[in-house]
VODOBA-971082 format. One record per residue (C-alpha): residue number from 0; residue in one letter; x, y, z. Coordinates in Angstrom, 1 decimal, decimal comma. Layout:
! residues N
<pos = NUM code = A X = X Y = Y Z = Z>
...
***
This chain:
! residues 234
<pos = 0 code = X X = -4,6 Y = 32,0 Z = -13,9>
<pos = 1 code = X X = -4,0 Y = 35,6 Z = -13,6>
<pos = 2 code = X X = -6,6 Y = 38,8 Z = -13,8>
<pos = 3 code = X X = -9,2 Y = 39,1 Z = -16,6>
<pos = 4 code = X X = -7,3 Y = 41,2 Z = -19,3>
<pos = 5 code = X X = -9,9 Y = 40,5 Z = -21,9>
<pos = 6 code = X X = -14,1 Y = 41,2 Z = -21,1>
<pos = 7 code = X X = -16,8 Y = 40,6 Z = -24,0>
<pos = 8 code = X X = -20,3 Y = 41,5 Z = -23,2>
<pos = 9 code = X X = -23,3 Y = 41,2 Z = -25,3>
<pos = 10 code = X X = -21,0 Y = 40,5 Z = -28,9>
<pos = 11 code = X X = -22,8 Y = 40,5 Z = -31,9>
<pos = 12 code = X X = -22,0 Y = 41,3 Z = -35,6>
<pos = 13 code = X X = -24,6 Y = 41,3 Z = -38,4>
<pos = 14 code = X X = -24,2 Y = 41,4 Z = -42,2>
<pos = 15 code = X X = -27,0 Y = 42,1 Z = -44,9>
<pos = 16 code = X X = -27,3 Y = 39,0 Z = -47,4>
<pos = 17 code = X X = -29,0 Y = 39,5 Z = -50,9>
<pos = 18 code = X X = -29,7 Y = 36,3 Z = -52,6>
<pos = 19 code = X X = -32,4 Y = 35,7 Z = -55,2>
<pos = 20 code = X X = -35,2 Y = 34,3 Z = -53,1>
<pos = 21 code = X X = -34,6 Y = 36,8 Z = -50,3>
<pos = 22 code = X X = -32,4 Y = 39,9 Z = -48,5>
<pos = 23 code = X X = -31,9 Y = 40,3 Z = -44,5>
<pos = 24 code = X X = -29,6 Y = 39,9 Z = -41,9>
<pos = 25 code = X X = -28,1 Y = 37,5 Z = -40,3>
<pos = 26 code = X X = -25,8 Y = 37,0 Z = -37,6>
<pos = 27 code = X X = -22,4 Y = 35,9 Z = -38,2>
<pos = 28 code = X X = -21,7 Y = 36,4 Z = -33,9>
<pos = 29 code = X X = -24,5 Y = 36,4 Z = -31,7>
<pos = 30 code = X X = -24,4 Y = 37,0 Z = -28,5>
<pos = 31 code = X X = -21,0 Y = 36,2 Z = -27,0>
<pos = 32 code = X X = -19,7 Y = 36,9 Z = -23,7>
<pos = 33 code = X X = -15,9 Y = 35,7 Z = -23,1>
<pos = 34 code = X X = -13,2 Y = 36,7 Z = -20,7>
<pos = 35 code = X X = -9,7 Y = 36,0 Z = -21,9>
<pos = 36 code = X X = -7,2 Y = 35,6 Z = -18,7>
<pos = 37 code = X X = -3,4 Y = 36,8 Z = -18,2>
<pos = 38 code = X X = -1,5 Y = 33,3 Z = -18,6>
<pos = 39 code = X X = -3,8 Y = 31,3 Z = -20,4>
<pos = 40 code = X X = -4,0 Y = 29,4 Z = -23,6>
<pos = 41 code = X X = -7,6 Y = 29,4 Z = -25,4>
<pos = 42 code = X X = -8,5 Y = 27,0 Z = -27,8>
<pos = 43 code = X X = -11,3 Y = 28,4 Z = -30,2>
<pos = 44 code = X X = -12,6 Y = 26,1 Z = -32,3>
<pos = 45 code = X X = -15,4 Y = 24,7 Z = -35,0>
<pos = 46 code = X X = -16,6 Y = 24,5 Z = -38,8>
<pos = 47 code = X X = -15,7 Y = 26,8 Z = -41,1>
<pos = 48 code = X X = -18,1 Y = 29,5 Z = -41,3>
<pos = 49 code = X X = -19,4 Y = 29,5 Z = -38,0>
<pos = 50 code = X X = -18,0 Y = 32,9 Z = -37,2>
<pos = 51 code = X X = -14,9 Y = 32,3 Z = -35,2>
<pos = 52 code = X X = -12,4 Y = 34,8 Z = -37,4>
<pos = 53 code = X X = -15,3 Y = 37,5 Z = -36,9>
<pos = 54 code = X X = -15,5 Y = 37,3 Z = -33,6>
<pos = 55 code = X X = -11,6 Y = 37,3 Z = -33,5>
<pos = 56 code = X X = -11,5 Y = 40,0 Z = -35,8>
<pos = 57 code = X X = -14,0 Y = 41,7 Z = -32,7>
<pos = 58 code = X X = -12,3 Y = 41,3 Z = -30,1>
<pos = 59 code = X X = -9,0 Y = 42,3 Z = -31,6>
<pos = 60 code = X X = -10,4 Y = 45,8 Z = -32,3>
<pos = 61 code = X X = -10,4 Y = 45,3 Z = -36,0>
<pos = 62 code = X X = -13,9 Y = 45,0 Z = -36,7>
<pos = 63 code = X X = -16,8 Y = 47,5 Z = -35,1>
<pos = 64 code = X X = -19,7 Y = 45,0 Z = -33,6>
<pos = 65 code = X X = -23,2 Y = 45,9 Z = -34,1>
<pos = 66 code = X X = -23,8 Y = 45,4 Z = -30,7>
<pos = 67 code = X X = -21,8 Y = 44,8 Z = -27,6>
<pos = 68 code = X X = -18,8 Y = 45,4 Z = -25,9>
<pos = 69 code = X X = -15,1 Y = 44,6 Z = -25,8>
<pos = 70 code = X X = -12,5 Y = 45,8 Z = -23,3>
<pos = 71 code = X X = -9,3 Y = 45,4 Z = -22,7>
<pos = 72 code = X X = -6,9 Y = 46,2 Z = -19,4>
<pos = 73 code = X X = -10,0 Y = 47,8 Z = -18,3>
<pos = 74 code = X X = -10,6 Y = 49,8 Z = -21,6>
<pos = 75 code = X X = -13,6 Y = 49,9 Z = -23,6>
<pos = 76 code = X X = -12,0 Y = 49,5 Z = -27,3>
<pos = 77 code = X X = -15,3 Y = 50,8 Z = -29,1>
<pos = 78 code = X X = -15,2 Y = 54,0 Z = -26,7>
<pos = 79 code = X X = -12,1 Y = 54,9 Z = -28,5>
<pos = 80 code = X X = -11,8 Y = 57,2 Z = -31,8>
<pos = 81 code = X X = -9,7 Y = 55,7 Z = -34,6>
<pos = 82 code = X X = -6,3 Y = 57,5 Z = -34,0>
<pos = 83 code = X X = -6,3 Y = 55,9 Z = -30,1>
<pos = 84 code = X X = -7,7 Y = 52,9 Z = -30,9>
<pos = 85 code = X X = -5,1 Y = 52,0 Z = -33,6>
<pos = 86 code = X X = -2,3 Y = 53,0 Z = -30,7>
<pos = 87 code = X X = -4,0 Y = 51,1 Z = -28,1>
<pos = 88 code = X X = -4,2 Y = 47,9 Z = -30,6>
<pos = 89 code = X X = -0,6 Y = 48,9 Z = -31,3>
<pos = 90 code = X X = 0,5 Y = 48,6 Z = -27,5>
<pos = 91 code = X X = -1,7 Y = 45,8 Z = -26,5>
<pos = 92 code = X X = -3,0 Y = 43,5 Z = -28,8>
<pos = 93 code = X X = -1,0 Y = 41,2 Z = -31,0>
<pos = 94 code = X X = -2,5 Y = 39,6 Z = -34,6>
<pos = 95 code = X X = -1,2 Y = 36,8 Z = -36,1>
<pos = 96 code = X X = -3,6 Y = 36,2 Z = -39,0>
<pos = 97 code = X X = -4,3 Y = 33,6 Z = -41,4>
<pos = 98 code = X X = -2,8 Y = 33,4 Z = -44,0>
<pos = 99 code = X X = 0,5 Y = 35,3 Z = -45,5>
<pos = 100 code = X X = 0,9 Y = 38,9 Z = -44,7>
<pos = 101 code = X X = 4,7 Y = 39,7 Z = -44,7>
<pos = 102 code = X X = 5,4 Y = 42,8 Z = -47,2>
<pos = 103 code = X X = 7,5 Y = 41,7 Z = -49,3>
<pos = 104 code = X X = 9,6 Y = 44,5 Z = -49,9>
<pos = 105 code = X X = 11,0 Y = 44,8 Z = -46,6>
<pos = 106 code = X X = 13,5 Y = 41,8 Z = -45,0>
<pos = 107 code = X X = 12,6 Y = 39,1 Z = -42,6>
<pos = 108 code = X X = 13,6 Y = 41,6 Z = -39,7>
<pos = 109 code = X X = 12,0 Y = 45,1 Z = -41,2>
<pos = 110 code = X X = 8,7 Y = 43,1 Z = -41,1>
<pos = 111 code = X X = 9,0 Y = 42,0 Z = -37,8>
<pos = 112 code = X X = 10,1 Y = 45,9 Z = -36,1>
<pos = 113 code = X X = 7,9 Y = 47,7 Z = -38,5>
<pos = 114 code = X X = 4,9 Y = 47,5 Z = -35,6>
<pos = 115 code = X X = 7,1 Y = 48,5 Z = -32,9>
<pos = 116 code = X X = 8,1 Y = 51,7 Z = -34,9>
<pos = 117 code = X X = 4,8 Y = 52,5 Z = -36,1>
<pos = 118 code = X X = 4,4 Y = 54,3 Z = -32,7>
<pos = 119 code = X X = 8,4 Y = 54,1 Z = -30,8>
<pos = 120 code = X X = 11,5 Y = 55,4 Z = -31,4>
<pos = 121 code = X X = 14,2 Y = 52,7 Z = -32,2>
<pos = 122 code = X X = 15,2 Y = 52,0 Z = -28,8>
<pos = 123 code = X X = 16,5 Y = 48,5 Z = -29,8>
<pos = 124 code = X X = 14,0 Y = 47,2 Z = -31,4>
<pos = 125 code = X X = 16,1 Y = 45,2 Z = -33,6>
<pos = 126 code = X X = 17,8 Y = 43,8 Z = -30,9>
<pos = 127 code = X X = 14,6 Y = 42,6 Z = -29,6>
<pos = 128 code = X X = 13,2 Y = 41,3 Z = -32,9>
<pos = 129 code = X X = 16,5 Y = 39,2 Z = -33,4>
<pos = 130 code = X X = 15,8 Y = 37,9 Z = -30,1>
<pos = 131 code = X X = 12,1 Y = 36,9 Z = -31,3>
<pos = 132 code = X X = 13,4 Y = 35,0 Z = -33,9>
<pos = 133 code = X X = 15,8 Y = 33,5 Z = -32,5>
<pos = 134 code = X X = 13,0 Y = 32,0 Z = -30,2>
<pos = 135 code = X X = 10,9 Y = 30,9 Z = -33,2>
<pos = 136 code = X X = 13,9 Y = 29,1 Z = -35,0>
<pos = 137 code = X X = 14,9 Y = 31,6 Z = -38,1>
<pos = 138 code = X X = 17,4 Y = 34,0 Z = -36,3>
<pos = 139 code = X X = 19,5 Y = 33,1 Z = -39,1>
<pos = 140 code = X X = 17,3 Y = 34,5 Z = -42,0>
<pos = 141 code = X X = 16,9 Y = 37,8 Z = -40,2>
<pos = 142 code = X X = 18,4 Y = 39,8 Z = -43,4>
<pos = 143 code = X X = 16,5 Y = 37,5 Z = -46,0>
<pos = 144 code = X X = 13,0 Y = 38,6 Z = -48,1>
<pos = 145 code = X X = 9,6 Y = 37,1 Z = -48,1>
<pos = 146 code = X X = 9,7 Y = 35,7 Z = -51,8>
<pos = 147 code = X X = 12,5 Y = 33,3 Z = -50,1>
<pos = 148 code = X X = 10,9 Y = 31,7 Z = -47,3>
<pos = 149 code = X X = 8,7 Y = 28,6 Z = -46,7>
<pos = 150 code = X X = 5,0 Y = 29,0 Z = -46,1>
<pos = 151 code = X X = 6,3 Y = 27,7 Z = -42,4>
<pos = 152 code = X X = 9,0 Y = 30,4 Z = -41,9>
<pos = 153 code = X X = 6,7 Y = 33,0 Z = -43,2>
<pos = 154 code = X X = 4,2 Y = 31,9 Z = -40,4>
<pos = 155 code = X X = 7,1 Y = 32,4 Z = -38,0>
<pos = 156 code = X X = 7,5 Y = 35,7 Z = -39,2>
<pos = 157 code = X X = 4,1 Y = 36,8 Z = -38,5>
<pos = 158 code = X X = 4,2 Y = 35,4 Z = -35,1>
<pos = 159 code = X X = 7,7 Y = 36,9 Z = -33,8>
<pos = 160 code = X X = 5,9 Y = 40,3 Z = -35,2>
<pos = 161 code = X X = 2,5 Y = 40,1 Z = -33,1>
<pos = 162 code = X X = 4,8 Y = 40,0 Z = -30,1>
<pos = 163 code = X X = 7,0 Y = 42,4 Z = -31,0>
<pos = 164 code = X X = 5,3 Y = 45,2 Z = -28,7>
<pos = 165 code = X X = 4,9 Y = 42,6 Z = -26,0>
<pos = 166 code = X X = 0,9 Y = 42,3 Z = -26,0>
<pos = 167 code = X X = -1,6 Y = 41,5 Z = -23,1>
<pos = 168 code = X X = -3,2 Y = 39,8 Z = -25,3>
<pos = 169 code = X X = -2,7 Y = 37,5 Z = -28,3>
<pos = 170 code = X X = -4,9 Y = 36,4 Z = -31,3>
<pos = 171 code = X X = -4,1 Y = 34,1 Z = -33,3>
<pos = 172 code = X X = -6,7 Y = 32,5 Z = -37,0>
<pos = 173 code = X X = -5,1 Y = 29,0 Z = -37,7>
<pos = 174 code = X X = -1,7 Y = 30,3 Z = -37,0>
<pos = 175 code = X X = -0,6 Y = 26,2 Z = -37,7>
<pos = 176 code = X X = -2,7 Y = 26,0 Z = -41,3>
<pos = 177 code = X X = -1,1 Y = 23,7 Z = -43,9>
<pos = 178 code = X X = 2,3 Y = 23,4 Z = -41,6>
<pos = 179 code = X X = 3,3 Y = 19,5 Z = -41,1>
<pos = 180 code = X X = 3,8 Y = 18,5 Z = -37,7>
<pos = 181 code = X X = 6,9 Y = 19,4 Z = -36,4>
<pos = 182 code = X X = 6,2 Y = 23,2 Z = -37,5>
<pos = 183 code = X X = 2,7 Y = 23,1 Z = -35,7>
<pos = 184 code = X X = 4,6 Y = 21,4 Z = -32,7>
<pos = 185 code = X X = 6,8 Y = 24,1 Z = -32,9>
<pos = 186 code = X X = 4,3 Y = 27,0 Z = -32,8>
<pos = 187 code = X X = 1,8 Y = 25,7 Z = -30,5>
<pos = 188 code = X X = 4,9 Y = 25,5 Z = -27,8>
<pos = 189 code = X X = 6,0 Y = 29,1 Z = -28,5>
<pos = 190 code = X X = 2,3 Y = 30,1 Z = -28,0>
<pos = 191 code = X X = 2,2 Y = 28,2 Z = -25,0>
<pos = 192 code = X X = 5,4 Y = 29,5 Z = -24,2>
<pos = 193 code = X X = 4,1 Y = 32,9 Z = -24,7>
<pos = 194 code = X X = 0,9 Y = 32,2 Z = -22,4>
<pos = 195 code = X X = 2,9 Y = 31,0 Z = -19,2>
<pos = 196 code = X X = 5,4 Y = 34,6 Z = -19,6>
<pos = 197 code = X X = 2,2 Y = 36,2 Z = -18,5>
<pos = 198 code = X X = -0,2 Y = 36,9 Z = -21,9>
<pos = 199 code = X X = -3,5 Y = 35,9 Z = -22,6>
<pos = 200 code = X X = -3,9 Y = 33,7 Z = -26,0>
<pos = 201 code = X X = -6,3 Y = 32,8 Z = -27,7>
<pos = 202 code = X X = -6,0 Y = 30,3 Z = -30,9>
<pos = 203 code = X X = -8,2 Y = 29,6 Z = -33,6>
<pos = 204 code = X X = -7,3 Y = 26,3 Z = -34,7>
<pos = 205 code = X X = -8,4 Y = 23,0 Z = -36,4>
<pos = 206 code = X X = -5,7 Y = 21,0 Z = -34,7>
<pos = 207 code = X X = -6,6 Y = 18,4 Z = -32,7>
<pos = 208 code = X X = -3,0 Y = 18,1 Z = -31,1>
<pos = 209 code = X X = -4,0 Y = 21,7 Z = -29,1>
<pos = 210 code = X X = -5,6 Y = 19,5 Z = -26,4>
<pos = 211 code = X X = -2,0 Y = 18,9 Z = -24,7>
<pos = 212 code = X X = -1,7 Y = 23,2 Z = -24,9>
<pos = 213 code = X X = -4,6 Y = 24,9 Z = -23,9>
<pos = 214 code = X X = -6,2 Y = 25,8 Z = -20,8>
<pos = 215 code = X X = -9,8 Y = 26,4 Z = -22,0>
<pos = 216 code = X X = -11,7 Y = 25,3 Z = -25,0>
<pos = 217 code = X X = -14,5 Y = 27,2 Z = -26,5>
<pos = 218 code = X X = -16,7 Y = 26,4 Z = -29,7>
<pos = 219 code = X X = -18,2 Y = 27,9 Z = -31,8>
<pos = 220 code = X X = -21,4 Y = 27,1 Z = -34,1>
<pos = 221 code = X X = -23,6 Y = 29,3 Z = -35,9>
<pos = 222 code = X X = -22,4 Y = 32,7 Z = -34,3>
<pos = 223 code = X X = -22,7 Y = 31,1 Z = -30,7>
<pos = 224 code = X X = -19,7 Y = 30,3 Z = -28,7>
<pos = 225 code = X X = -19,6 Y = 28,5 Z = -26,0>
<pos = 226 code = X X = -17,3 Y = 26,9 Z = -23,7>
<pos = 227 code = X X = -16,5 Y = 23,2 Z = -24,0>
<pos = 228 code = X X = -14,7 Y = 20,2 Z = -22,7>
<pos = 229 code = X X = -12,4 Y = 18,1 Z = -24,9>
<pos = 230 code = X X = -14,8 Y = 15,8 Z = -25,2>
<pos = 231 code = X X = -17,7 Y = 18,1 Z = -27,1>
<pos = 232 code = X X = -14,7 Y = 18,5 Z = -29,6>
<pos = 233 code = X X = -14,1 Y = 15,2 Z = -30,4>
***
């Protein structure tokens, strides 16, 4: 494996919860400490609810712990103000979230630049996307709209645009949710792919086919994460 591009130190997020009988907090992440590797696959994985998507949405800068640390390449993400964090997320994190996120009014290949432009000039960044699609299999619907696609090709998109700006680091929350097998075959090899050219991944899944794909597990259950062989997943 390479260097540690990813440190977590001393992760926590708590939330207030009202309910009739009583109100306090609770934590949805307690106390994690993780190091994510350059050109390594990590499989994070348990129950709904136990907190992996908020400790995801943590370490990809897009939530503000209430205690802790998370750096990247060496930089402390929660040092920086909003304007330079959203640039550094921009140059070295990529998201691929659940869900369905392509904007709809933009084609296939408009989502997939619009990152890269966010913060570049347009010095082939279509050529670039094209290329990333070509590599997740829908090259060929580069000029097509959202409304069009499968829920599979629309899970493509969102991948090809998470690399985009080339992370160090990639996230990605059940990025193979409700696809059939030979479209969560598909993906789990381009992240794998995308681990061994040199990234650091880490994928929240449900599948148990990951086992032939990752590196490291981890698991998580009631806000603790902690690492774990194939065998405590079963």
């Amino acid at each position: 494996m390479g260097d540690v591009v990813l440190k977590a130190e001393g992760l926590r997020k708590q939330f207030f919860r009202k309910s009739r009988e009583s109100a306090r907090n609770f934590d949805a992440v307690a106390e994690v400490n993780l190091q994510l590797r350059a050109g390594e696959l990590v499989a994070l994985m348990g129950r709904s609810g136990s907190g992996k998507s908020t400790l995801v949405n943590m370490l990809a800068g897009l939530s503000v712990p209430t205690e802790g640390s998370v750096s990247i390449g060496g930089t402390d993400l929660y040092a920086l103000d909003d304007v330079r964090l959203s640039e550094f997320r921009n140059k070295m994190v990529g998201v691929v979230p659940q869900g369905q996120t392509a904007l709809h009014s933009l084609s296939v290949i408009e989502n997939v630049t619009l990152p890269y432009l966010m913060h570049r000039v347009d010095d082939g960044a279509e050529r670039r996307a094209l290329d990333l699609l070509d590599r997740v299999g829908i090259a060929h619907l580069a000029d097509a709209y959202p409304r069009e696609l499968s829920g599979g090709e629309l899970r493509r998109i969102a991948i090809a645009r998470s690399l985009i700006c080339s992370p160090a680091v990639l996230f990605a929350d059940e990025p193979t949710g409700d696809l059939d097998d030979e479209n969560t075959r598909s993906v789990l090899d381009f992240l794998r792919g995308t681990a061994d050219g040199g990234a650091a991944v880490l994928v929240v899944t449900h599948e148990d086919s990951v086992e032939g794909y990752a590196d490291r597990f981890l698991r998580m259950d009631s806000g603790k994460c902690v690492e774990a062989g194939q065998a405590d997943l079963d």
